[in-house]
C-alpha positions in Angstrom: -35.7 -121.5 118.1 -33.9 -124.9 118.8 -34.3 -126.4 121.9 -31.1 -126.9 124.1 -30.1 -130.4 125.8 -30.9 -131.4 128.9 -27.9 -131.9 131.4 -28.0 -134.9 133.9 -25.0 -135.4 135.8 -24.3 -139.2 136.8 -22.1 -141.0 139.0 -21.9 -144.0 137.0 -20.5 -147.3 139.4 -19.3 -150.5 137.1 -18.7 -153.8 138.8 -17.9 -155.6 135.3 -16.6 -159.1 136.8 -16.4 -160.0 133.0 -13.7 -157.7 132.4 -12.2 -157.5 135.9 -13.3 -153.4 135.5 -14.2 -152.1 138.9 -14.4 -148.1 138.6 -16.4 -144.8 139.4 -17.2 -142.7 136.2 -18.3 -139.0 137.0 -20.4 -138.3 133.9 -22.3 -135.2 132.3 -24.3 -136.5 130.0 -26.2 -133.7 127.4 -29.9 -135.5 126.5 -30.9 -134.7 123.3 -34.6 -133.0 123.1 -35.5 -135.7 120.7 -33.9 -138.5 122.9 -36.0 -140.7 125.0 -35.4 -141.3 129.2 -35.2 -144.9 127.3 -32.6 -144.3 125.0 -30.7 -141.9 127.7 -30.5 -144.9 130.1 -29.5 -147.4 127.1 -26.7 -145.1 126.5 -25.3 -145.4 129.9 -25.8 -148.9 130.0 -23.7 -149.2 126.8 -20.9 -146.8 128.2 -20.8 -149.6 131.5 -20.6 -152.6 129.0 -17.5 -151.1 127.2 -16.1 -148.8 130.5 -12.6 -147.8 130.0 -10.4 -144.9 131.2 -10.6 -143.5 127.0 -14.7 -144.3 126.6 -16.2 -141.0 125.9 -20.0 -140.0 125.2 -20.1 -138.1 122.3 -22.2 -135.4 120.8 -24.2 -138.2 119.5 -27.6 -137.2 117.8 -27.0 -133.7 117.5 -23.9 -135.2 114.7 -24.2 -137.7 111.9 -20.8 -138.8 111.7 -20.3 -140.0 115.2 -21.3 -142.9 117.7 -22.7 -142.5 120.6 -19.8 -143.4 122.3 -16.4 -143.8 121.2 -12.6 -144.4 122.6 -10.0 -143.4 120.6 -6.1 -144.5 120.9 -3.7 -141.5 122.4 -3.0 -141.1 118.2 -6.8 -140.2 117.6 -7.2 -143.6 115.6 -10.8 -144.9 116.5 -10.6 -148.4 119.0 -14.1 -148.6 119.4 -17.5 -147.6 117.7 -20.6 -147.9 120.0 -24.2 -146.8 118.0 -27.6 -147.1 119.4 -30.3 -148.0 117.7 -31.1 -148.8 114.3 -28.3 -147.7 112.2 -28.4 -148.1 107.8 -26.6 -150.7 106.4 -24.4 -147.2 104.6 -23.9 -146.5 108.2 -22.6 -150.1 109.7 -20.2 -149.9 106.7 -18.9 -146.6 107.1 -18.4 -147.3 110.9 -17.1 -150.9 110.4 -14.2 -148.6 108.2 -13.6 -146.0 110.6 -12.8 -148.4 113.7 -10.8 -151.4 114.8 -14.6 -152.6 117.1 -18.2 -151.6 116.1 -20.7 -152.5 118.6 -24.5 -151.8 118.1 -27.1 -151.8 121.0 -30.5 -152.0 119.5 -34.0 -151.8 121.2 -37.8 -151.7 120.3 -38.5 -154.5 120.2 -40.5 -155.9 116.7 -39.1 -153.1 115.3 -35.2 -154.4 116.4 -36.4 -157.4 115.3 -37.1 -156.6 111.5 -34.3 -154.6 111.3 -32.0 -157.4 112.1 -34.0 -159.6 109.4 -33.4 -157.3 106.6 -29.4 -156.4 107.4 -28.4 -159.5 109.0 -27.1 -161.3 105.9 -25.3 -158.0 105.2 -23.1 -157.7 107.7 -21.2 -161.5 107.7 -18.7 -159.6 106.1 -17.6 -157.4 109.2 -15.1 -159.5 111.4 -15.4 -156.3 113.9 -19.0 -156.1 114.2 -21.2 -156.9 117.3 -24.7 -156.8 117.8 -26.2 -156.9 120.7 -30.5 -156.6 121.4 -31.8 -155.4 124.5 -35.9 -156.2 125.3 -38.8 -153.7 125.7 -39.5 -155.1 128.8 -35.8 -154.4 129.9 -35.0 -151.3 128.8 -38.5 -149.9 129.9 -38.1 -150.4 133.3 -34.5 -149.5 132.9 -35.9 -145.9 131.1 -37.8 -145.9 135.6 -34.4 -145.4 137.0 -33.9 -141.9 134.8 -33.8 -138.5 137.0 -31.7 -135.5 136.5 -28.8 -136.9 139.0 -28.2 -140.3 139.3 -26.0 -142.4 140.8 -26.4 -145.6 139.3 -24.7 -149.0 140.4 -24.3 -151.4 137.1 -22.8 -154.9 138.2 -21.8 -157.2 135.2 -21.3 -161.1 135.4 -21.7 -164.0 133.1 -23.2 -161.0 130.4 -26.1 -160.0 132.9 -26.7 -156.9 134.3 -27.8 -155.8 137.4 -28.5 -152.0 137.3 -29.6 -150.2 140.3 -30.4 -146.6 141.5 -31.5 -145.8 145.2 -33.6 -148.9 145.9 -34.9 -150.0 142.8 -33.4 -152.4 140.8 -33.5 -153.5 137.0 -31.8 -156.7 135.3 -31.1 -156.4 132.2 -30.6 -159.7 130.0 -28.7 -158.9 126.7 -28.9 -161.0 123.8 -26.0 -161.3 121.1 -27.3 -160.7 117.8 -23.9 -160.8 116.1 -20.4 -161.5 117.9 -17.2 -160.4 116.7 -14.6 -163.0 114.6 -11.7 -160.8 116.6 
C-alpha cells in the first residue's frame, strides 16, 4: 500500500528587498514520503526566492513532467520553471523548451558538485537557464527549522538569506552556478 504525503501547513513571510516583494503566503505544502525535511525546507526557500502572486508548488515528485514549482501566465503558458535537485541533462532541455525561465536549486554537496562538472558545458546553450548551489552546511541547519506548522520569516538582500522560525535563525549564502543571458 502507498504511503500518503505528509501535510505541513506554512505561513510563509518574504522580505525580498532584491525584488521590492514584501508578502504573506499561506501555504499547504504535501511532503512526499520519499522527500527529505532537507529537501522540504529547500522547496520553500526556492518558492521565497521567486515569490509571486502566480508561484505555485506543484505535485512535484509524485509527477515526472513537472517542477517543483511553477507560475504560469493567465493563458496557461509556463513563465517560470523551478526544479530541485539534480535534474538529467534530457530533463534541463525539455524544461529549458517548455518555459520562458528555468531555475535549478541544487544541494548535496560533492554530489552537486560533480553533477555540475559533467552538465555544465551542456547547458551554455540555454539563455533561460539559472543555476543556483546551496551548501550542506546551509541547508542542513535549514532542514532544523522543519515542523508540521511553521511560520517561517525569509528576509532577502544583496542575494543572502536570512530564514528564521520562532527563535532560531539560519543564513543561507547561495552561490550562482549559472546566470541567465535574459
Amino acid at each position: 500500500m502507498a504511503q500518503k504525503s505528509t501535510i505541513y501547513k506554512v505561513e510563509l513571510s518574504v522580505s525580498d528587498m532584491d525584488r521590492h516583494y514584501y508578502e504573506t503566503h499561506k501555504l499547504t505544502v504535501p511532503k512526499h514520503p520519499s522527500e527529505t525535511d532537507e529537501r522540504m525546507m529547500l522547496r520553500l526557500v526556492a518558492y521565497a526566492l521567486n515569490a509571486h502572486e502566480h508561484l505555485e508548488l506543484t505535485k512535484g515528485l509524485s509527477t515526472d513532467d513537472e517542477p517543483d514549482i511553477w507560475q504560469k501566465s493567465l493563458s496557461n503558458e509556463i513563465e517560470l520553471w523551478v526544479t530541485l535537485g539534480l535534474p538529467s541533462e534530457k530533463i534541463v532541455r525539455q524544461s529549458c523548451g517548455k518555459a520562458d525561465k528555468v531555475i535549478i536549486y541544487t544541494y548535496g554537496g560533492k554530489t552537486a558538485e560533480v553533477w555540475w562538472e559533467k552538465i555544465q558545458n551542456n547547458t551554455t546553450r540555454f539563455d533561460n537557464l539559472q543555476v543556483v548551489n546551496f551548501s550542506v552546511g546551509d541547508t542542513r541547519e535549514l532542514e532544523q527549522l522543519a515542523s508540521r506548522s511553521m511560520k517561517l520569516q525569509v528576509n532577502i538582500q544583496d542575494g543572502e538569506l536570512m530564514v528564521s522560525a520562532d527563535d532560531n535563525i539560519v543564513y543561507l549564502s547561495p552561490v550562482i552556478l549559472k546566470n541567465t543571458d535574459r
